[in-house]
C-alpha positions as CSV (number, residue, x, y, z in Angstrom):
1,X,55.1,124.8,121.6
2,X,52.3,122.7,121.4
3,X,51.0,121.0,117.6
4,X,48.2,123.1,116.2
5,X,45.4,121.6,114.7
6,X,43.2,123.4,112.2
7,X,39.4,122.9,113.1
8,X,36.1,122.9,110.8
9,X,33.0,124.6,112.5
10,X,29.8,122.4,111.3
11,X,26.6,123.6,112.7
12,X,28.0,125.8,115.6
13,X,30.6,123.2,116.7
14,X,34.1,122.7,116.5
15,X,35.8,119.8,115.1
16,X,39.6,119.1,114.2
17,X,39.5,119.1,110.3
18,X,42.3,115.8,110.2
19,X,40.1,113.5,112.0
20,X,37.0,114.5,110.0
21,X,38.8,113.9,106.8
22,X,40.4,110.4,108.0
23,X,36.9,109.3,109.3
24,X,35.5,109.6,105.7
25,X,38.7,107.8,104.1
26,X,38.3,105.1,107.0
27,X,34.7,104.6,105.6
28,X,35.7,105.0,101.6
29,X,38.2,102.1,102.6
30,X,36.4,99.8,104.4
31,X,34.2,99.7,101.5
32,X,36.7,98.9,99.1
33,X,37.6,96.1,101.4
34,X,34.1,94.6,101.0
35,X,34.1,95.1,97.6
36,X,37.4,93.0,97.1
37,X,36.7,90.4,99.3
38,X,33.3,89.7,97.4
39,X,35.2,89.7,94.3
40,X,37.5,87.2,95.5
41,X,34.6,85.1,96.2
42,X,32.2,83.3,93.6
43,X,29.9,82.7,93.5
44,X,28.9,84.2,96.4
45,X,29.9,85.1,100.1
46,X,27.8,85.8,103.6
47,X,28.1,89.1,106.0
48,X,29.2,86.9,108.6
49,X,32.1,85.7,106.5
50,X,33.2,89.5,105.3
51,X,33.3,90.5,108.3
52,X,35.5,87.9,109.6
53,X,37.4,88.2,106.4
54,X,38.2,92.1,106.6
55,X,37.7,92.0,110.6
56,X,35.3,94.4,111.4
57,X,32.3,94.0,113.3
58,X,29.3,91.9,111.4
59,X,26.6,95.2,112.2
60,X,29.5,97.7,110.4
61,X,29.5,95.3,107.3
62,X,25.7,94.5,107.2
63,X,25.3,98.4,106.7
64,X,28.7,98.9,104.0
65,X,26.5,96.1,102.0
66,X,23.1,97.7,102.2
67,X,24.8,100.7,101.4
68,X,26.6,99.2,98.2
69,X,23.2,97.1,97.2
70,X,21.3,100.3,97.0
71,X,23.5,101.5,94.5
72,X,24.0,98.2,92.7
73,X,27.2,97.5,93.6
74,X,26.6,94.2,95.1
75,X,23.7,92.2,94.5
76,X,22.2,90.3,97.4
77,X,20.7,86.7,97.1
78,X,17.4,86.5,98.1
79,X,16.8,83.1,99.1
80,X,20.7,81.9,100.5
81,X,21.4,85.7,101.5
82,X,25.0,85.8,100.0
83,X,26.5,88.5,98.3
84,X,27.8,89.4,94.9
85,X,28.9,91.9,92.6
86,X,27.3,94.2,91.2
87,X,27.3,95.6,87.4
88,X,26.6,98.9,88.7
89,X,30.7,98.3,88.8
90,X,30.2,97.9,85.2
91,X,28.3,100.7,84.2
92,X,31.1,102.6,86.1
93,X,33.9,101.3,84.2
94,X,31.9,100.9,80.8
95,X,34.1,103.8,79.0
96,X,37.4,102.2,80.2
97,X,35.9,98.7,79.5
98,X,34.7,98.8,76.5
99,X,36.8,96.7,74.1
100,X,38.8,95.3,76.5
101,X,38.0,92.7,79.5
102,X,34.7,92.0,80.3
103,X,33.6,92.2,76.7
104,X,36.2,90.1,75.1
105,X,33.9,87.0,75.2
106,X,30.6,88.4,73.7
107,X,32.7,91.0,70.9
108,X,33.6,88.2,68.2
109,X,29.9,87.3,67.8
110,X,28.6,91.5,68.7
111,X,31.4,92.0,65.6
112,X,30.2,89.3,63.3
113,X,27.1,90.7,64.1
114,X,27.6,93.6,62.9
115,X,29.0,92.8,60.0
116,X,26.7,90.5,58.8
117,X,23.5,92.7,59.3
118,X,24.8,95.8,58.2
119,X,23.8,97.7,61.3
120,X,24.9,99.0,64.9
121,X,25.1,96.0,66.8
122,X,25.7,97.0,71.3
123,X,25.6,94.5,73.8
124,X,24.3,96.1,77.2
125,X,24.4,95.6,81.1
126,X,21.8,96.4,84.0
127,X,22.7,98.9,86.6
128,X,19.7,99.1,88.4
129,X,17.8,101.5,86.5
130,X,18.8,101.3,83.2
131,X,20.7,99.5,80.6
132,X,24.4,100.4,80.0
133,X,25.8,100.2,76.9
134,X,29.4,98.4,77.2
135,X,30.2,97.4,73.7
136,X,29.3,98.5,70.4
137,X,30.1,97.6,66.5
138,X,29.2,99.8,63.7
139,X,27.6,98.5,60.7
140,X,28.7,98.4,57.3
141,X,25.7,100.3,55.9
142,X,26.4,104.2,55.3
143,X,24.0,105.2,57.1
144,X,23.7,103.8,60.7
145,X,23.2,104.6,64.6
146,X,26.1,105.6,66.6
147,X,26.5,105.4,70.3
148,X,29.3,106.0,72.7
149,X,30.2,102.8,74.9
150,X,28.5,104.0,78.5
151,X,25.4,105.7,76.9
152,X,22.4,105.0,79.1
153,X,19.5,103.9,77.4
154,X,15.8,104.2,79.3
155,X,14.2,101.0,80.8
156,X,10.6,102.1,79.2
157,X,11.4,102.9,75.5
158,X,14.1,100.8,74.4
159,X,14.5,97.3,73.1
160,X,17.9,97.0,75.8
161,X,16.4,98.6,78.4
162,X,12.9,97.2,78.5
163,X,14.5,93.5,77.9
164,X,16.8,94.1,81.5
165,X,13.7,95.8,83.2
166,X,11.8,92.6,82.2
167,X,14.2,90.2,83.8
168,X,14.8,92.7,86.9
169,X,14.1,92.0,90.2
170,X,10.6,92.6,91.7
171,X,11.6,95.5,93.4
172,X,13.2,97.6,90.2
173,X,10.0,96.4,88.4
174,X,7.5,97.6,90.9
175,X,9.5,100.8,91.1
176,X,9.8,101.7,86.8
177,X,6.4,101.0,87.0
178,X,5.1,103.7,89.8
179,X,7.4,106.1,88.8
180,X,6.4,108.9,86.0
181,X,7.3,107.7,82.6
182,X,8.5,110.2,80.6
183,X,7.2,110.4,76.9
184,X,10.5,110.9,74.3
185,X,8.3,110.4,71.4
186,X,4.6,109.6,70.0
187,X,5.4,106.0,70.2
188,X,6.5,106.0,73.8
189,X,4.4,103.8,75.9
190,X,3.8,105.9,79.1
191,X,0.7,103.9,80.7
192,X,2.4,101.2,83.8
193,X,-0.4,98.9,82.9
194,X,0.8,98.7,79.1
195,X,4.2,98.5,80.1
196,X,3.6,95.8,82.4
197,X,2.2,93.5,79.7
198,X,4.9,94.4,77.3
199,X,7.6,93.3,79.8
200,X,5.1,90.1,81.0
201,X,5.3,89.3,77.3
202,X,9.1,90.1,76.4
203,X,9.3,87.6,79.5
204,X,7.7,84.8,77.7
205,X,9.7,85.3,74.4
206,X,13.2,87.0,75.9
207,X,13.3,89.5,72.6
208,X,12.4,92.8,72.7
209,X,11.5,95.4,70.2
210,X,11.3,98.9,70.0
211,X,9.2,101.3,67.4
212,X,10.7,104.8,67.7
213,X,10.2,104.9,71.4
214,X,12.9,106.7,72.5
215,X,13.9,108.3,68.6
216,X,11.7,108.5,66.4
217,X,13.8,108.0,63.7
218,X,15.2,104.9,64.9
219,X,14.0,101.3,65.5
220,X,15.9,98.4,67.8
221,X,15.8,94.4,68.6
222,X,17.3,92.8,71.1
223,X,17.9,89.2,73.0
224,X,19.4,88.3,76.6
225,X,22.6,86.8,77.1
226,X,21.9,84.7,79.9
227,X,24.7,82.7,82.4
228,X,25.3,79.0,83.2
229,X,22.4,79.5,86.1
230,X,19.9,80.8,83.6
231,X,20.1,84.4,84.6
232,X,19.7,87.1,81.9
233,X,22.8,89.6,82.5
234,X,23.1,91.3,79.6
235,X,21.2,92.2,76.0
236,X,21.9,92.3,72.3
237,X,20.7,94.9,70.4
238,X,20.2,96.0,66.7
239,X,19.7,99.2,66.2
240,X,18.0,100.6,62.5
241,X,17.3,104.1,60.9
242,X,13.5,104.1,61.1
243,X,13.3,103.4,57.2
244,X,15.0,100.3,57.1
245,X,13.1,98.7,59.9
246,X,9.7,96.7,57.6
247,X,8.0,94.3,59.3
248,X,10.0,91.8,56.9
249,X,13.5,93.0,58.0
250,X,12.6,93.3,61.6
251,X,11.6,89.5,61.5
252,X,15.1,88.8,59.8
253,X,16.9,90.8,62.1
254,X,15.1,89.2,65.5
255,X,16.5,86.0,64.3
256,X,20.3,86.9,63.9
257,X,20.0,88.4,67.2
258,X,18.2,85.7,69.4
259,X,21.3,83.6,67.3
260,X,23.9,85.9,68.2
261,X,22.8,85.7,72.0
262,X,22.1,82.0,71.9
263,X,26.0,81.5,71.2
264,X,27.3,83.8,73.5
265,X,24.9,82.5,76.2
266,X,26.7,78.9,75.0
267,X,29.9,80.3,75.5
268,X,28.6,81.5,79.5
269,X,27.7,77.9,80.4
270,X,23.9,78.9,79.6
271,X,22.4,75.5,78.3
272,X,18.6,75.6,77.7
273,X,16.4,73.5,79.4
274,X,14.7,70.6,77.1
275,X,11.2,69.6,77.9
276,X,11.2,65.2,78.0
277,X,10.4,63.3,75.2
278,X,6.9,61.9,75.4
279,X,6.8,58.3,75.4
């Protein structure tokens, strides 16, 4: 008696349900395969050499890593056209993450932080859209902001998010920009053209501030934690009950977190570049 073999119907035809389902595990795989080789790789790696690397052909790869740059997954160099990883994997991971791993580094000073301001202190990544929150330490003030490690905060109308968006690529500019920007609150700056001058500007001082833009009950600073080639990849942020945030404690609170992210910038490799000396 011959081996039966269940079949799917899709669209009028017949297929054998076993080979459909290994045909999408083949593909699921082959990803994960690029995705480890890259990660085996810093700081970079070219198609060419994945593919000689996992063994398939260079065309299959060159569409897995479009595939898993549109989704931020890997980022792609544009001038030497190597890859790298994402922190779309980050934002994935953030709940697991947070408070272990990839944040060890940064949560002494996000701690100390914390503690020496009084408020909730979160230091966030970019996934492409918006920024990811992957650590946070409360402050010791009763009353204080609270959210959970992978909370998603809006590129247009917070201090995190418009800091990343400001050091984004072109591309993720261009496209916050023409999109509709939705309005949270009175404050919230909903006009591309504003926005663009606010990000030109937070790009000239790499701090960011935010005036009860997303809550109005709640204010926020933040600085960029840049790496040893100068690249911002992540953000610290305060984040204040709207009555505590004067003008005067805003200042004060800009400059512990431009120091906070100075040091753990330091501790990345980041070392700033020093105009010369005039003679």
């Amino acid at each position: 008696m011959g081996k039966s073999t269940k079949t799917t119907t899709v669209k009028g035809r017949s297929r054998p349900a076993a080979k459909r389902r290994s045909s999408t595990v083949q593909a699921v795989q082959h990803a994960i395969e690029v995705l480890r080789c890259v990660s085996q790789t810093q700081p970079e790696i070219g198609v060419s050499e994945i593919a000689r690397r996992v063994g398939l052909h260079k065309s299959s790869i060159s569409r897995l890593v479009s595939t898993l740059t549109a989704e931020h997954l890997l980022e792609r160099n544009e001038q030497t056209e190597g890859v790298r990883l994402g922190f779309s994997l980050v934002a994935l991971a953030a709940p697991l993450l947070s408070g272990a791993g990839l944040t060890q580094a940064a949560q002494p000073q996000i701690n100390a932080l914390a503690e020496r301001s009084g408020e909730t202190v979160n230091l966030s990544i970019w996934d492409g859209h918006q920024a990811v929150s992957v650590h946070q330490a409360l402050g010791t003030n009763a009353i204080t902001h609270y959210a959970t490690p992978g909370q998603i905060n809006p590129a247009h109308c917070t201090a995190s998010g418009k800091l990343l968006l400001a050091f984004a690529s072109q591309d993720e500019i261009d496209k916050a920009l023409s999109g509709k920007l939705q309005r949270f609150t009175e404050h919230t700056k909903t006009s591309p053209a504003v926005l663009a001058r606010e990000l030109a500007q937070i790009r000239a001082e790499g701090r960011a501030i935010n005036h009860g833009e997303y809550a109005s009950d709640v204010g926020a600073v933040a600085a960029g934690v840049r790496n040893m080639d100068g690249r911002t990849l992540a953000v610290v942020t305060i984040t204040v009950p709207a009555y505590r945030f004067s003008a005067d404690r805003q200042t004060e609170l800009l400059a512990m977190v431009e120091a906070t992210a100075a040091v753990i910038s330091a501790q990345l490799g980041y070392r700033p570049q020093t105009p010369p000396k005039s003679r």
